[in-house]
N, C-alpha and C positions, 0 to 999 in steps of 0.2 A: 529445604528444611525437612521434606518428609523419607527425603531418600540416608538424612544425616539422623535424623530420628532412626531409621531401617534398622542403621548400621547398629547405632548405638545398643538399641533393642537385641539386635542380633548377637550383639557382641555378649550383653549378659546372658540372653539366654547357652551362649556356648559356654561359658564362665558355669556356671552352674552344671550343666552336661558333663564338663569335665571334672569337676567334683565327685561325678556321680560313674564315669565309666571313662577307664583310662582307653580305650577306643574310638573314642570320637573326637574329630576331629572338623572345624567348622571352617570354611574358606570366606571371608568376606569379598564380595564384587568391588571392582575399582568403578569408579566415572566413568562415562563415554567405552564402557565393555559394549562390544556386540553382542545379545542375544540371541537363541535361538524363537522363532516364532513362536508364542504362548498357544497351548495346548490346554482348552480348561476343561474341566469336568468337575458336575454336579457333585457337591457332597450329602452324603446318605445321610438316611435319618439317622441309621442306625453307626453312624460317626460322632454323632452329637449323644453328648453325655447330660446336659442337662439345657434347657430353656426358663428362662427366668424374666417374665414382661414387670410391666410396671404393675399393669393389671388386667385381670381378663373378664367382662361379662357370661356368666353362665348364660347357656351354655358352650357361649364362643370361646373356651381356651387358646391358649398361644399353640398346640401342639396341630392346629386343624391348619396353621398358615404355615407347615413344615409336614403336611402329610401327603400332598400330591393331588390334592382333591381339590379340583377348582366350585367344588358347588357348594364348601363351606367356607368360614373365614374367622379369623382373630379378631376382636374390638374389646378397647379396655371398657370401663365400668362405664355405665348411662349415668348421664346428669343432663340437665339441661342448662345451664350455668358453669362457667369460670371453667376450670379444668375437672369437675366433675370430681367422683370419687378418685381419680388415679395419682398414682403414688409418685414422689420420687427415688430411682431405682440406684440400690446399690454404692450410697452414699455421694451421689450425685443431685444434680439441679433440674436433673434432668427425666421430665415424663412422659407418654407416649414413646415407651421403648422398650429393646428386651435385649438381654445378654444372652449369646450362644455359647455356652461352652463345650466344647469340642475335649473328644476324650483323650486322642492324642493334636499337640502341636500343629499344623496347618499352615502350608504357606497359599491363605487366600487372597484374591487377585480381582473378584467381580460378584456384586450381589445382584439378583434380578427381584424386581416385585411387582406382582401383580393385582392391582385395588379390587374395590366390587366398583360392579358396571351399575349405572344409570344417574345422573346428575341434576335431578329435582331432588326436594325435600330430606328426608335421612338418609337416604340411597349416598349420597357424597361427603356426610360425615365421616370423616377418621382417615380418611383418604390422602395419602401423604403428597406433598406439595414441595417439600426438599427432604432429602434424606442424607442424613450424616453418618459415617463408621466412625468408632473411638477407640482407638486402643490404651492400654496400660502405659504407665511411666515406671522408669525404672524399680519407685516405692513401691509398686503394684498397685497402686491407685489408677484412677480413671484418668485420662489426661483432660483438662481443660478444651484442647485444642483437636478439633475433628481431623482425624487421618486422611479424608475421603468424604468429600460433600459433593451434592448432586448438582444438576441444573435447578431451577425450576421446572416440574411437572405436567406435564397437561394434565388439566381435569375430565379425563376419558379413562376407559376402561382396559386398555391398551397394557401391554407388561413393558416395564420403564428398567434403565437400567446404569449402573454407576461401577464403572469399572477405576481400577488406581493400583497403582504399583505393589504387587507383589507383598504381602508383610506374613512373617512368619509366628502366628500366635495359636494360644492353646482357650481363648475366647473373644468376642470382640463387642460391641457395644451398638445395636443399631436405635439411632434418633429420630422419628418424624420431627422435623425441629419446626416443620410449618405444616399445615394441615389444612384439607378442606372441609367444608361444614356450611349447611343451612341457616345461615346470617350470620350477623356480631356471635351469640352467644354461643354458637356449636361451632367457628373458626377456630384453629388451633386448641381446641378443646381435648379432640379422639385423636388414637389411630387405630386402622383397619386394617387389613390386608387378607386378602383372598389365597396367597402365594408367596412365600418370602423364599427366593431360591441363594444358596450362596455357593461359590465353584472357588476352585485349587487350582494352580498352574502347574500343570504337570511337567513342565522344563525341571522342574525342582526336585522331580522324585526319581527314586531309582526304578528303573526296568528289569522287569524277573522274564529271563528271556525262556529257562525252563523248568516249568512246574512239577513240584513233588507228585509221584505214581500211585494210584490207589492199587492194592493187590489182596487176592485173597488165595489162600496159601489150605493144602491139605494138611492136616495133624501131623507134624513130628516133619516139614518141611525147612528147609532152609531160607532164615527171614533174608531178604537184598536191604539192601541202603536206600533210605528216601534219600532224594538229591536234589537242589534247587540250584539256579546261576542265576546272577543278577549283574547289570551295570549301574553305575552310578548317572547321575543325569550329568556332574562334569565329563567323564570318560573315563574308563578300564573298570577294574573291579574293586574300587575304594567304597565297599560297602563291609557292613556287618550284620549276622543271622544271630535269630534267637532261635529256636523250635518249640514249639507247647504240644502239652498233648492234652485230651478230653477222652470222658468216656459217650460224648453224646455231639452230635455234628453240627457242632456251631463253633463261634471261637470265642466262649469261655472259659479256653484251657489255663492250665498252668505251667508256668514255667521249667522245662527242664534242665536240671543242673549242669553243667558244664557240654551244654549242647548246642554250642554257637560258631561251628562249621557249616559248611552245603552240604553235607551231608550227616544224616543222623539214620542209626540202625535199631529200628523198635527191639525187642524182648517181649514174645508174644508166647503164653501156651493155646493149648488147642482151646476151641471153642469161643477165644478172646476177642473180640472184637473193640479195637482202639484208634479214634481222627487222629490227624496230626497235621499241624499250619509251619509256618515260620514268619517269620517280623522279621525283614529286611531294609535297614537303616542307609541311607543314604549319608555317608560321612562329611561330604563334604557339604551338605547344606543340612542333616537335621531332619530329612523330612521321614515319613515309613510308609511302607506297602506292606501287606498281608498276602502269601501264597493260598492260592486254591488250597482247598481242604483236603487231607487224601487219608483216605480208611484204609485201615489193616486186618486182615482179618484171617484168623483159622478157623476151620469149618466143614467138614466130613460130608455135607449135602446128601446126606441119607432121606433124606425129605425130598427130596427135588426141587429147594428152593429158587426164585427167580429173582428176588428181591433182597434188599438189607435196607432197613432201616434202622437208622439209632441202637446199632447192635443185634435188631433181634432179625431174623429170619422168617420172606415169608414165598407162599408159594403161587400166590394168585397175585396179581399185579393192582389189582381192585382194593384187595386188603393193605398192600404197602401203601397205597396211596391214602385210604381211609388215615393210616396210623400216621404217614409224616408229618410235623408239625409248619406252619408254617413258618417261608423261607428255609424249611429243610431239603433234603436232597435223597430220591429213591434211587439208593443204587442197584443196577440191572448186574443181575449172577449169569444170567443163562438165557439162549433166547426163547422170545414170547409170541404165540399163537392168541392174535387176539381174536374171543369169539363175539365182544359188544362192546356197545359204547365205553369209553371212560372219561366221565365226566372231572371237569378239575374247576375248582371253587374256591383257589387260596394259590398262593406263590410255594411253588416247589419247582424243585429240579428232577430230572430224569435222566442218567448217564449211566455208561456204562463203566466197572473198573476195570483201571489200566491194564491191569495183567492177573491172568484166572491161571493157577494151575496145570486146569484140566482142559480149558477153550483156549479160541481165538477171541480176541478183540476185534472192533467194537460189536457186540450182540445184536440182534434184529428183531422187534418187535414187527409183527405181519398178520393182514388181514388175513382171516380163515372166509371161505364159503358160508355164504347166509351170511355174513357180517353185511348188513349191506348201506350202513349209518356214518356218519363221521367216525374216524378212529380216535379220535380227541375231540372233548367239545371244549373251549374255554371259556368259563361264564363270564358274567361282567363282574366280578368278584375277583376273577383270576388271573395267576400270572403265570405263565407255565413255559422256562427253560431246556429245552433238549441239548445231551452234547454229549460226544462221543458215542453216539447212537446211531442205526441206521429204523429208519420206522419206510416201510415195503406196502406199499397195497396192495402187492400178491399178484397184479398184474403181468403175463408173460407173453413179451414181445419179440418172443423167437430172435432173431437173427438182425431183424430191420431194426435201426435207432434211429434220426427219433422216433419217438412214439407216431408223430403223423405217418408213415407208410406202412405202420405193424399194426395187428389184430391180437387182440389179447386173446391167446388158448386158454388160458384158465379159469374158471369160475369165480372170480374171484372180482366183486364190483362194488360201484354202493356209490356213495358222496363223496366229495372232499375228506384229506387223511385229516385236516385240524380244521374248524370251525371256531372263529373268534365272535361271540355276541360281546355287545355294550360294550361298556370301558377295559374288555379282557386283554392283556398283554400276551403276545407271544413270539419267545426268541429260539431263535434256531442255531444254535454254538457253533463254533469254525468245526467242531469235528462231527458236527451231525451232516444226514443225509434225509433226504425224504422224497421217495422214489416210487417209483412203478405203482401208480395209484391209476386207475379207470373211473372218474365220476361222471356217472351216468345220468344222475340228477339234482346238481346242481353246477356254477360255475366254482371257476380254481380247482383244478388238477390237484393238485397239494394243501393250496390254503387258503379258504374264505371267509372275508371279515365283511357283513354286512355294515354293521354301525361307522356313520364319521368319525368315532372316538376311539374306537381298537385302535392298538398301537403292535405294528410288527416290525421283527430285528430281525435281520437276515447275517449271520457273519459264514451259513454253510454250503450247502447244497443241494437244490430243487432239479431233482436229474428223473427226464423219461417220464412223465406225467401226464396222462390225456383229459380232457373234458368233451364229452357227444351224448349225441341220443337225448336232448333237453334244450328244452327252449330257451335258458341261457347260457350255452356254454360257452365261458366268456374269460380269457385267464387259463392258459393250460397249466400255467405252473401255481400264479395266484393273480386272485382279483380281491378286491381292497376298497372300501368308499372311506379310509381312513387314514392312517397314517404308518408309512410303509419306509424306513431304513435299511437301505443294502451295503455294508459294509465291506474294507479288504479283505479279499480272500476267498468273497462270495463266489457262488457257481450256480446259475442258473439257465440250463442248456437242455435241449431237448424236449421239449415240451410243445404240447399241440391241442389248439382249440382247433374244433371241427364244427364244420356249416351245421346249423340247427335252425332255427326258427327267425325270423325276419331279421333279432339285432344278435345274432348268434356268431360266432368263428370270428371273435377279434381277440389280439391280444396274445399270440401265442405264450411267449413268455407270464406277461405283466398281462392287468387290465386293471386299471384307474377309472371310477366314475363315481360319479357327486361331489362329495370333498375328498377324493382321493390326494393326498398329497408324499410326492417320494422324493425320497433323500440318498443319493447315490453319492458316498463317500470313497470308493473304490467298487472292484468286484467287477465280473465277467458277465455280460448276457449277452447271449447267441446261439446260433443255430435254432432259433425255437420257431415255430410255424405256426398260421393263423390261414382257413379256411378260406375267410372274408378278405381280411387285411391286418396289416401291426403284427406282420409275427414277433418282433421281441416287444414293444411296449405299445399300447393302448391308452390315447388320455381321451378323456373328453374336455369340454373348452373350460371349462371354472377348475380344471386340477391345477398342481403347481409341483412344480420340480427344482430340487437345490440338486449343486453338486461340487463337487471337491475330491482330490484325493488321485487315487491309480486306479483309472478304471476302463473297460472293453466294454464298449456297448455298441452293437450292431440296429442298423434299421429301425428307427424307432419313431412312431407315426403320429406328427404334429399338424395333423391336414386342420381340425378341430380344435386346435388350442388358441387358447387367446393368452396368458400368461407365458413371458418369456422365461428362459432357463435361468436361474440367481445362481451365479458361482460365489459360494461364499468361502470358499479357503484355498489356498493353491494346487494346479493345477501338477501332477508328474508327469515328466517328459514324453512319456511312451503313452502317456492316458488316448483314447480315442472314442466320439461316439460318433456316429451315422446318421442325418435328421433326414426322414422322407418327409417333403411336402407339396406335393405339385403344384397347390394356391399360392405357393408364397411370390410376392412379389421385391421388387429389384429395393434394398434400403430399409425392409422388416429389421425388426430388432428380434434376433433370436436368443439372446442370453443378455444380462446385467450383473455387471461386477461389482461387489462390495467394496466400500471404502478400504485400503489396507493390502488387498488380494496382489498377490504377484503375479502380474500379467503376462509371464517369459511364455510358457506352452500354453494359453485358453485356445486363443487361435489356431494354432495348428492341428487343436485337440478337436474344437468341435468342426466337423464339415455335412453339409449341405448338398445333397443331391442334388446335381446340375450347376451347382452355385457355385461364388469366392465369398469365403467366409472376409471380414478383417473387425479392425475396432476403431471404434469411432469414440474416444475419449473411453468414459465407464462402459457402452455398449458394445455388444459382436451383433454386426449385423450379414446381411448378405446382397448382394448385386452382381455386376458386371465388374471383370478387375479394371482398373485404373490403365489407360491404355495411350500412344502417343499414335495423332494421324499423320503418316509419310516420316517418321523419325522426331517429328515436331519444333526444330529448326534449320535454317538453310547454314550450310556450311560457311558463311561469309553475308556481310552487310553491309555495305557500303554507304557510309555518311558522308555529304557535303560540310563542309567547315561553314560557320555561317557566321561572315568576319564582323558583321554589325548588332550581333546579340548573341544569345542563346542558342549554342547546336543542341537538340535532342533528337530520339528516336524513338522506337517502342518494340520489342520485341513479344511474338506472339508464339502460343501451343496451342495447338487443338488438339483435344484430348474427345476422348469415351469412357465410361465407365461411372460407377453410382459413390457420391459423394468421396467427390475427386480433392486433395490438397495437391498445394504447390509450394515450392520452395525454389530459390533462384540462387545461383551460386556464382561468384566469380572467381575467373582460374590462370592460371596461366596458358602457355599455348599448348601445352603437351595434357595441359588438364589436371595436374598438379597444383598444389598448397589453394587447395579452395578455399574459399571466405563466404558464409552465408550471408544470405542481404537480407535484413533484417525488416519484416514487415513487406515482404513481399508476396504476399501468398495468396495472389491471382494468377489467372491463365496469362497475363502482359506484364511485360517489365518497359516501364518507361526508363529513360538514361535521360539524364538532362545534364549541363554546362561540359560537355564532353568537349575534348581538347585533341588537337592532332595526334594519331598516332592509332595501335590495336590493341583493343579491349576484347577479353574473350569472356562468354559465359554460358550457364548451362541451365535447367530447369530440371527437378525429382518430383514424380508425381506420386503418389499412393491413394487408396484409399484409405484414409482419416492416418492415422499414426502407424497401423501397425497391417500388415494383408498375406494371409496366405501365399495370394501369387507374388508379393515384394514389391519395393517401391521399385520405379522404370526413372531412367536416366536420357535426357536429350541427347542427340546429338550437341557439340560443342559449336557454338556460331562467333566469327572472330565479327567485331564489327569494328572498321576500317575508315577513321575519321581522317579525310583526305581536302585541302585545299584543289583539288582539281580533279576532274573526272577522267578513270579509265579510256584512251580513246573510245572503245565498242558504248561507253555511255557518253559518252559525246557525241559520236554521231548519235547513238538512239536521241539523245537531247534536240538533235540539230533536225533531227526530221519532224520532231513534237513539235517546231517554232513555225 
C-alpha cells in the first residue's frame, strides 16, 4: 500500500513538474527493482523552510529540537490535565505534532529523535512512545493514514529511530500519537523532544562530480567560463542546470535568464565582485543539489589585499574574519604570515580561490617567529571549515621526513596549528593541508581537541607534524577526547609523537583518550611514529571506533581496548587495517558487524598481528586457523555387514584451531556432485542402516563461516560395507580369538 501510495504521489508530483518545465522528466521504479545501498544524509536546518508544531511552551520553541543542541528541547504548552493547551495542527485530529516544510521537494527516507533524559516525575513528560510520519493525499490534505509508524519506544534517554521507504515530499507531518508522562493525567498529554533529526536518501540525487571555480581576475582581464558536471543518480547526464548569481555569498541569488547549461560566463567590470551557485536537478527522480559557491571577482590589489569577503577587500586576516557573517566564507587572495592567535567564534569557511591571476593556488597561511600560541583557536561557539588551503607551522625539516628523524632549523614553534574547546567543530576539506607544525607545549602536532564534545572531520591532510619537549605529547598529528571523523581521501602521514614525560610519545598519527571516539569511513594512516608506542593510532580502553568505506590503516594499537571495532557500512575490496595487540588472546572478538553490512572484504580487510582473522556469525574474531591432524581421514574403512540388525559406523576428525565448524559431505569416488549432510556439524559422522557396497565421504572445516586462512577439505575416506573380511583382517581377526 505504501509503495502504491509512492507511486501515486510521485506520479502527481511529475504531472505538475511537467506543467511547469518542459525538461523534466520523472522515471517511476517497478516492483522487486534492485537498489543501490541507501546513502542518508542529515538535512540542514537551513533546507527547512518553515516549522510549524501544534504548540510550543516558552521558552521551548519547535526551532531548539532542529538546532543541533542536545541541552535544549521542544515541549508544547503545560497543563496539567487532558491535552493541555495544545492544538490540533493544520486541519487535522491530530496534536503533539509539527509540520516540516522543506523549501525544495525531498526524498526523505529516516527520521531520528532524540527525548530528554531522566524518567521520574516531569523529566518523561512529552516523551514520544510511538511516532508516526504523514504525508499529503493527492487534494493536499493530510492523509488519514500514517506513511511510517514506529515501534513502541523505550522509556530512556537513548536516540530512537523510524526508518521507511523512500517518499519524495516538499513537507511531512510528524505525530507522537502516544506519549510518556507522569501518571493518568500527563500520558499522552505532551510532546518533547531534545532532537528531531530527519535524513534524504542520496540514491535519489544527482552527483556534481565538478565544481564551479572561484577566480579573481586583474581589470580589463579576460573572464573563463564557470563549468559544473553532474550525473544523475540513475546513470549518464540526465540532469538539468539553473545558474543564480548574488551580490553577497550565500544562495539567495536570483535566477539567471537563459543560463541553464554547465557552463555559464559571468560579465564582470573591474572592481566587481559577483558568487555564483547552480541547481542541478536530477531528471529522472526530481530531486536537486546545489554547487559550491564560486566568487568572481576584478580587483587591482593595490592595497595588498589577503582576504574577500562579501565583495569587499581586506588586508589583515583578523579583520576578514571580524566582518564574515555567519556560515559565510573568507576567501584567501594571497598568502598569509600569521603573527597571533586567531580566534573563531561562529561557522565560517577559509579557502582559497580557484585561480588568482597573478598566483599559484592553493595559498599558505604560516606561522611567523614569536607566534608561539595555537594558529586557530575554535571556541565552543565555533565551527571553522578550511579547504583549499595549506595552513604551515613554519616548521623546517630539512631533508628527513617524517618529522620523527628531522630537527626543525627554523624558529618557528608554539602549540598545536588548531585548538578545539567545548562543543567547537572543526573540518578539514579534501583540498586542505595542515603541515610542518612543532608543538612544543602541548599534545596534537596539528590538532587538539580537549573536550568529549568537539567534533572533528578530516576529508584532507595532516602531513609532517611533530609534538616534544612537554609532558604530554601525545598525537603527533591529532589527539582528541572527542569525536573524530576521517573521511575518503584523507592523508594522514608523517607525523611524530616524541618521548616526554611518563604517559608521553603515544600515538604517532591519532591519540584517543576519554571519550575519544573515531569514525573511519575511508582515508590513509601510516607511516607516522610514536616514541613510546601506537605510531598510527592510540586508544585507551572506554574509546570506540566505527568503520566503513576504502580505507589504509597501518599498526594501530589495541593492547588497552576493551570496545571492539563496529563495521557499520561495507567494506571496499582493497580496504586494509593492521591491529597490534600482543594480549589478545585465541577467540577475542575484534570488530561487530551491523545488521544489513555486506560481509564479502571485513575479513580479509581487518588483520591481526600474529593471528587468523575469520567471522563467527555477526563477529571478526581472532585465533588459531581451523586445521585437520594427519589429513583428518584414513583413505578407506572397512565395515562388517551386520546380517542381524543394524550396520553403522562413525567416522572421525581431529582438528586444531579456535571455534572450529564442520560440515560432512557425500560424494562420489572421484569426489564429484557432493551432497551436504544436513545437520551434521560435529567433528563425527555416524552412518547408520548402511548396506553392502562404497560409500564415500568428506568433512570442511573453517573457522565459524567465513577465515582469512579458508575453509580445509579432508581427505576423501571410501567406507566399504562388506559381507566378509579382507583376508589380512581375518587373520588379524583370527589371532584377536
Amino acid at each position: 500500500m505504501k509503495k502504491w501510495r509512492n507511486k501515486i504521489l510521485s506520479a502527481v508530483l511529475v504531472l505538475s513538474l511537467l506543467l511547469t518545465s518542459s525538461s523534466f522528466a520523472f522515471a517511476v521504479g517497478e516492483e522487486g527493482t534492485t537498489e543501490e545501498p541507501v546513502q542518508e544524509v542529515k538535512i540542514t536546518r537551513d533546507e527547512i523552510a518553515n516549522l510549524t508544531p501544534s504548540s510550543e511552551h516558552d521558552p521551548d520553541e519547535i526551532g531548539r529540537a532542529f538546532d543541533g543542541n542536545k541541552d535544549t528541547f521542544w515541549h508544547t504548552k503545560w497543563n496539567t490535565t487532558g491535552d493541555g493547551y495544545d492544538s490540533f495542527i493544520e486541519g487535522t485530529k491530530k496534536k503533539r505534532a509539527v509540520v516540516v516544510k522543506f523549501k525544495d521537494f525531498q526524498w526523505i527516507s529516516k527520521l531520528s529523535y532524540l527525548p530528554k533524559s531522566g524518567t521520574s516525575g516531569g523529566e518523561e513528560n512529552g516523551k514520544f512512545k510511538i511516532c508516526e510520519i504523514y504525508i499529503k493525499d493527492l487534494d493536499g490534505t493530510w492523509s488519514d493514514t500514517p506513511y511510517a509508524k514506529s515501534e513502541t519506544w523505550a522509556n530512556d534517554a537513548n536516540w530512537k529511530t523510524l526508518s521507511f521507504e523512500p517518499v519524495f515530499v516538499d513537507s511531512i507531518l510528524i505525530y507522537a500519537s502516544e506519549t510518556y508522562g507522569a501518571g493518568t493525567s500527563n500520558t499522552n498529554a505532551y510532546a518533547c523532544a531534545k532532537e528531531i533529526e530527519l535524513y534524504k536518501d542520496m540514491s535519489k540525487y544527482p552527483t556534481i562530480t565538478e565544481q564551479p571555480k572561484s577566480a579573481v581576475y586583474a581589470p580589463d582581464a579576460t573572464v573563463n567560463a564557470l563549468t559544473v558536471s553532474a550525473n544523475s543518480s540513475a546513470s549518464g547526464d540526465n540532469v538539468s542546470y539553473q545558474w543564480y548569481e548574488s551580490n553577497t555569498d550565500d544562495y539567495n541569488g536570483t535566477v539567471i535568464g537563459n543560463a541553464t547549461s554547465d557552463t555559464y560566463t559571468p560579465t564582470l567590470t573591474s572592481d566587481q565582485t559577483t558568487y555564483y551557485y547552480v541547481k542541478v536537478t536530477d531528471n529522472s527522480t526530481g530531486a536537486n543539489v546545489y554547487s559550491d559557491i564560486a566568487v568572481v571577482s576584478m580587483h587591482n590589489n593595490s592595497d595588498n589585499d589577503i582576504a574577500l569577503v562579501n565583495g569587499k577587500y581586506y588586508n589583515t586576516l583578523t579583520n576578514a574574519i571580524n566582518a564574515v557573517p555567519a556560515g559565510g566564507t573568507v576567501w584567501i587572495v594571497g598568502n598569509i604570515d600569521l603573527t597571533s592567535n586567531i580566534n573563531i567564534n561562529k561557522d565560517i569557511n577559509i579557502k582559497s580561490v580557484d585561480n588568482l591571476i597573478r598566483a599559484t593556488q592553493p595559498f599558505t597561511i604560516k606561522r611567523t617567529a614569536g607566534n608561539n600560541n595555537e594558529m586557530f583557536t575554535v571556541e565552543t561557539t565555533g565551527n571553522l571549515t578550511l579547504d583549499n588551503i595549506i595552513i604551515d607551522g613554519g616548521a623546517e625539516w630539512g631533508n628527513s621526513t617524517p618529522a620523527e628523524g628531522a630537527t626543525n632549523s627554523s624558529e618557528r614553534n608554539g602549540s598545536s596549528i588548531v585548538r578545539v574547546n567545548g562543543d567547537g567543530q572543526l573540518t578539514i576539506g579534501s583540498n586542505a593541508i595542515l603541515q610542518n607544525n612543532e608543538s612544543v607545549s602541548s599534545g596534537g602536532g596539528a590538532i587538539i581537541a580537549d573536550s568529549g564534545s568537539g567534533i572533528l572531520n578530516i576529508y584532507g591532510k595532516i602531513l609532517n607534524n611533530k609534538t616534544i619537549n612537554n609532558t604530554y605529547c601525545n598525537g603527533g598529528g591529532i589527539v582528541t577526547n572527542g569525536k573524530l571523523s576521517i573521511y575518503e581521501g584523507a592523508l594522514i602521514k608523517g607525523n611524530f609523537a616524541a618521548l616526554g614525560g611518563t604517559d608521553a610519545g603515544v600515538g604517532g598519527g591519532i591519540q584517543l583518550y576519554g571519550n575519544g571516539y573515531l569514525s573511519i569511513y575511508g582515508g590513509t594512516i601510516e607511516n607516522n611514529k610514536a616514541g613510546r608506542n601506537s605510531d598510527n593510532i592510540s586508544f585507551s580502553n572506554n574509546n570506540q571506533m566505527i568503520l566503513s568505506g576504502n580505507f589504509n590503516i597501518e599498526n594501530i594499537d589495541f593492547n588497552n581496548v576493551n570496545n571492539p571495532i563496529k563495521i557499520v557500512g561495507d567494506v571496499a575490496e582493497n580496504s586494509s587495517i593492521t591491529i597490534i595487540c600482543n594480549s589478545i588472546t585465541d577467540g577475542t572478538k575484534v570488530a561487530a558487524i551491523d545488521e544489513g553490512v555486506d560481509t564479502t572484504n571485513i575479513v580479509k580487510a581487518i588483520k591481526v598481528d600474529g593471528k587468523t582473522t575469520y567471522r563467527f556469525g555477526n563477529d571478526v574474531k581472532v585465533g588459531q586457523a581451523a586445521a585437520f591432524t594427519d589429513g583428518g581421514l584414513d583413505e578407506t574403512k572397512t565395515v562388517m555387514l551386520n546380517p542381524n540388525g543394524n550396520t553403522s559406523t562413525t567416522l572421525t576428525v581431529e582438528t586444531t584451531g579456535t571455534d572450529v565448524t564442520y560440515e560432512w559431505y557425500s560424494c562420489d569416488a572421484d569426489g564429484n556432485n557432493a551432497q551436504l549432510l544436513e545437520a551434521q556439524t560435529t567433528n563425527m559422522l555416524t552412518l547408520d542402516n548402511l548396506e553392502k557396497g562404497s560409500l564415500y565421504y568428506y568433512c570442511v572445516i573453517d573457522n565459524g563461516d567465513e577465515s582469512t586462512a579458508g575453509p580445509k577439505t579432508s581427505t576423501t575416506c571410501e567406507v566399504k560395507v562388506t559381507d566378509f573380511y579382507p583376508c589380512s583382517k581375518a587373520i588379524e581377526k583370527f589371532k584377536s580369538i
